[in-house]
C-alpha positions in Angstrom: -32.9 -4.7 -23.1 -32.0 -1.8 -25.5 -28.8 0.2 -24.6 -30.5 3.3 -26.4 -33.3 3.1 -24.0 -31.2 2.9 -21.2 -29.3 6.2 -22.0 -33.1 7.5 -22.5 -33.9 6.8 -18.9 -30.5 7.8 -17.7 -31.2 11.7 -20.0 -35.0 12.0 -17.8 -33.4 11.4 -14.6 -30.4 13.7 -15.5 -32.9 16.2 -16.5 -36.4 15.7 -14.4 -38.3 16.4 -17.3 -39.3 14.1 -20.5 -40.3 17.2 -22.6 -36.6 18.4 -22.5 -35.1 15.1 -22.8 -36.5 14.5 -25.7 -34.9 17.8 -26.9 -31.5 16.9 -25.7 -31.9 13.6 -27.2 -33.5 14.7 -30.5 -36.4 12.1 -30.1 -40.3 12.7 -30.5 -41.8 13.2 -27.4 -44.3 10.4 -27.6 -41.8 8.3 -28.8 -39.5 8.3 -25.7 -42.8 8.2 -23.6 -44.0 5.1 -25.8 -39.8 3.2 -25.4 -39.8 4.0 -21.7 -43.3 2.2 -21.1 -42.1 -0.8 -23.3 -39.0 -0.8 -20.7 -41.2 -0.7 -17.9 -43.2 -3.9 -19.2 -40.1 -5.4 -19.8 -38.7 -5.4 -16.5 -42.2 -5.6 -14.8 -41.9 -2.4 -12.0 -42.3 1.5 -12.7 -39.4 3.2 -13.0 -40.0 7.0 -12.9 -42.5 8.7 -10.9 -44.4 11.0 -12.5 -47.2 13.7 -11.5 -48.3 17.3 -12.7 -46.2 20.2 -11.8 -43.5 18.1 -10.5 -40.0 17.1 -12.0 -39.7 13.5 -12.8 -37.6 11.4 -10.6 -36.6 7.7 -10.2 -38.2 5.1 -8.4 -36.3 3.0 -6.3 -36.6 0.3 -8.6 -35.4 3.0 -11.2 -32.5 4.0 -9.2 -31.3 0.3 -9.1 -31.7 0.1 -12.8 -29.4 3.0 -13.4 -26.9 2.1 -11.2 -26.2 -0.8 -13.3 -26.7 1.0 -16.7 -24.1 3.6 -15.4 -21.6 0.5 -15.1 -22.8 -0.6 -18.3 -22.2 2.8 -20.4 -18.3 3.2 -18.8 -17.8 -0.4 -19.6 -18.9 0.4 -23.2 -16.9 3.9 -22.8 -13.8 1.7 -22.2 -14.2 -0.5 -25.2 -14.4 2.1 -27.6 -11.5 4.1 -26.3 -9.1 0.4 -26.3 -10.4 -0.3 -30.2 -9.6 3.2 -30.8 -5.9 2.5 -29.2 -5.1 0.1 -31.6 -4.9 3.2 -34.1 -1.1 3.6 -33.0 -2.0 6.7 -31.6 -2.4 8.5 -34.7 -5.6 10.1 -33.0 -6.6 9.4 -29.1 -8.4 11.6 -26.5 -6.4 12.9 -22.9 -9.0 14.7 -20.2 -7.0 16.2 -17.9 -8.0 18.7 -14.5 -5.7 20.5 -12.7 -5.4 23.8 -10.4 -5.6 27.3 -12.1 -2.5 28.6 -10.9 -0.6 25.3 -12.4 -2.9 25.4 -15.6 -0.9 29.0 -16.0 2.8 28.0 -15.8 3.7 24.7 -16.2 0.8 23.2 -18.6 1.3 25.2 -21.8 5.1 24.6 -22.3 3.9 20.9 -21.4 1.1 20.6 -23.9 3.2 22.5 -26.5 5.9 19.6 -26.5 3.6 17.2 -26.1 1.3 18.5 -29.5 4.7 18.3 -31.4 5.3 14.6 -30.5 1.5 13.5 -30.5 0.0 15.7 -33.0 -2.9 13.6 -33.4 -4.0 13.3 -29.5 -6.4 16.0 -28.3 -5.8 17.0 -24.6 -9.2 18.4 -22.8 -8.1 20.6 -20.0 -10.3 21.7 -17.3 -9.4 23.7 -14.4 -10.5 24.3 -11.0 -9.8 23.8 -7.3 -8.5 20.2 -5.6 -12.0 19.5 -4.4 -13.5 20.2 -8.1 -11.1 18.0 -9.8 -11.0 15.2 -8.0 -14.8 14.8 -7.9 -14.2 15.0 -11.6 -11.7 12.1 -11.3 -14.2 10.1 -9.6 -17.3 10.9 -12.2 -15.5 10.4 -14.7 -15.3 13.9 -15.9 -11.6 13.4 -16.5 -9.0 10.3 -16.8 -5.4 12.4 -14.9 -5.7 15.1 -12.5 -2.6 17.4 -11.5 -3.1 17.3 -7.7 -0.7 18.6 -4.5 0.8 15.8 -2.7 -1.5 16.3 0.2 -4.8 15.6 -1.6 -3.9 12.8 -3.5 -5.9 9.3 -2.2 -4.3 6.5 -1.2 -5.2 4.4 -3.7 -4.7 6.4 -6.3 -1.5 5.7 -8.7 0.6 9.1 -9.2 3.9 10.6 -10.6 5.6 13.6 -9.7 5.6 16.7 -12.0 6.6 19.2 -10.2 8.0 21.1 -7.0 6.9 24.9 -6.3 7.4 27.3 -3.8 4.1 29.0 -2.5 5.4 33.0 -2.3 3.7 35.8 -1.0 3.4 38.5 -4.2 2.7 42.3 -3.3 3.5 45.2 -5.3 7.4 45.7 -5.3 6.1 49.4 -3.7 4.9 47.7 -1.2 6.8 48.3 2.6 7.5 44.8 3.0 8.6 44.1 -0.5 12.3 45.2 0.5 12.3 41.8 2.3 13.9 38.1 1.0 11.3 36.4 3.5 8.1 37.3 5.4 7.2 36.2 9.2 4.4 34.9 10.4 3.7 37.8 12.5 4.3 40.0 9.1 0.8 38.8 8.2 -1.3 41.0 10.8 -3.7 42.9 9.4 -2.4 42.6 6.2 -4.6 43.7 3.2 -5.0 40.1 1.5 -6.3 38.8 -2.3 -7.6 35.3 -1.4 -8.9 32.5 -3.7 -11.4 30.8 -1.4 -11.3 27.9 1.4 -11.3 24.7 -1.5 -7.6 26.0 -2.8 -4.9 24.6 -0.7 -2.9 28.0 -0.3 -5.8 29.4 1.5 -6.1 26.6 3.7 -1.6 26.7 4.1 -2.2 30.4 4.6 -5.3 30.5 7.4 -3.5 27.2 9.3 -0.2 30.1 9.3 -2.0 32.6 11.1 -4.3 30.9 13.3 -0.5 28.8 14.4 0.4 32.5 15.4 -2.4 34.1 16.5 -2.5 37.0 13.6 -5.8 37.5 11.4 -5.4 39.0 7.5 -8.0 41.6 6.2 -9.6 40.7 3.4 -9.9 42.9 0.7 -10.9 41.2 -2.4 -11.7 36.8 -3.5 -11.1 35.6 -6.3 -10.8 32.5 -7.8 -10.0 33.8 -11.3 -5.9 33.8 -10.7 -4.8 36.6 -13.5 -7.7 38.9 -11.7 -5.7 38.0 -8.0 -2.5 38.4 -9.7 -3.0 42.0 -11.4 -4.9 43.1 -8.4 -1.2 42.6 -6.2 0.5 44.0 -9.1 -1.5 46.9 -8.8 -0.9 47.2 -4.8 -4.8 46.4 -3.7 -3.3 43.8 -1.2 -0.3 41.0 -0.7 -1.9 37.0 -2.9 -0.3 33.5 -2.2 1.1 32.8 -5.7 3.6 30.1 -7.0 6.9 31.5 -7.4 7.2 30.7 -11.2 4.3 32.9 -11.5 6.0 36.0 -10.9 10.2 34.7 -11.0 10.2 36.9 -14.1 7.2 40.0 -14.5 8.4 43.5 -12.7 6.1 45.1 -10.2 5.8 42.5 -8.6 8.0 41.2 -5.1 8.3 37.4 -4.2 8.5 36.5 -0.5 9.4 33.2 1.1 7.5 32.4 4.3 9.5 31.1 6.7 9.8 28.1 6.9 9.3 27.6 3.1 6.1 26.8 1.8 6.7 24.0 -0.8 3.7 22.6 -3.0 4.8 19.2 -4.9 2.1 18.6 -8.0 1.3 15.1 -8.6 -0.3 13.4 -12.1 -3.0 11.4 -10.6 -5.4 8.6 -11.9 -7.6 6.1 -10.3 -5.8 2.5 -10.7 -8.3 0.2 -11.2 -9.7 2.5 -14.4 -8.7 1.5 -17.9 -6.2 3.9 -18.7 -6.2 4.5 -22.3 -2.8 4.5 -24.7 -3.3 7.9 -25.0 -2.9 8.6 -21.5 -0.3 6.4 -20.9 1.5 8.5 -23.5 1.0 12.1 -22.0 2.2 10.3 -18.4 5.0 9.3 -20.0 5.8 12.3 -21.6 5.3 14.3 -18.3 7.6 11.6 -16.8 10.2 12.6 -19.0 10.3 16.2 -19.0 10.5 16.2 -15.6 13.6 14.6 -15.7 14.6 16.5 -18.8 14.0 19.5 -16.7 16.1 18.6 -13.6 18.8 16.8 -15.2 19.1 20.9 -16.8 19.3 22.1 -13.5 
């Protein structure tokens, strides 16, 4: 059975058509038609379902087929990426997903430090909320994910980055902004900026109210975080922002809640995944700027 074959059938079922797999995979037309047949024969059953003016899906015999190629291509995936470990990490590859609003502060200053120690490792980071990245985790999308304490899996192996304070941020012209910390009850009726129900602080925020029995207005979502944070700036309504986001940028007013909201980020990655040299070296490195950073404070 031909490996290239395999990643033909597994581009047509990606894509539902064999006209624009062929495309993706640069290959005549009739000649993917013509190695998909000879596949067919060689396993004896019909693996795609075809018919006029409909996409082209998998049989269950195709499905089945895949399932095991799938294994096949991460096992191959895995290989190359320990042969290429053996390169002393002169060059390697880190994928990496995390939350906007930590993509912002933290990750820069940590990729910057990292770049000057491991010049030759390219970091791929992809942003967006906890439910997003860890179905990237488990697809594959990524090899670490920066996740909050709370939506980390059991199973999953994990180091602490970081500790932040969840704030709310209004304009420092705001009426509240004269406060050190806002109640509960502070919250009625107040115009909000929201990212949307998949990011934590909107779910920490509506579990706040509904505990007691106040209901925010809504007057802009957003889930692009330097839109949510200039729209506060500029006194359109009150955001749920990480402290270090605004500790040092005027117009801006910081609240506790009370109690404290306190968000604890988390490098995650799934422990029975080969976890390349590369990566062990940027968990490392976080490892150790962490306690770089506290042993500072």
């Amino acid at each position: 059975m031909d490996i290239r074959v395999l990643r033909y059938c597994e581009t047509i079922a990606r894509l539902g058509n064999i006209t624009r797999a062929a495309s993706e995979l640069h290959v005549a037309q009739p000649a993917l038609s013509v190695a998909i047949r000879k596949l067919e024969e060689e396993v004896g059953v019909t693996l795609f379902t075809r018919g006029r003016n409909r996409p082209v899906t998998l049989t269950p015999e195709g499905e089945l087929l895949m399932r095991r190629a799938r294994r096949i291509f991460h096992e191959l995936e895995s290989a190359r990426r320990e042969i290429a470990d053996n390169q002393q990490l002169r060059t390697g590859e880190v994928r990496v997903g995390m939350p906007p609003m930590y993509g912002l502060q933290y990750f820069p200053s940590l990729m910057r430090a990292f770049h000057a120690e491991f010049p030759g490792i390219s970091v791929t980071a992809l942003q967006g909320s906890a439910g997003e990245v860890r179905a990237m985790l488990d697809n594959d999308k990524i090899d670490l994910a920066v996740l909050e304490g709370r939506r980390i899996e059991k199973d999953w192996a994990h180091v602490v980055l970081d500790t932040e304070e969840v704030v709310l941020c209004l304009s420092d012209k705001h009426p509240l902004a004269a406060k050190q910390a806002v109640d509960d009850s502070d919250l009625g009726d107040l115009p909000m900026i929201l990212l949307d129900g998949s990011f934590l602080q909107r779910n920490v925020l509506d579990q706040r109210c509904q505990q007691a029995g106040v209901n925010y207005r809504v007057v802009m979502q957003s889930n692009y975080v330097p839109l949510v944070y200039q729209a506060a700036r500029d006194g359109i309504g009150a955001a749920t922002l990480l402290r270090s986001m605004v500790a040092a940028k005027s117009g801006l007013a910081a609240l506790s809640f009370k109690p404290a909201e306190h968000f604890q980020f988390n490098l995650c990655w799934l422990d029975q995944q080969y976890l390349s040299r590369a990566n062990r070296a940027f968990i490392e490195f976080a490892e150790r700027s962490r306690r770089a950073a506290a042993a500072v404070v």
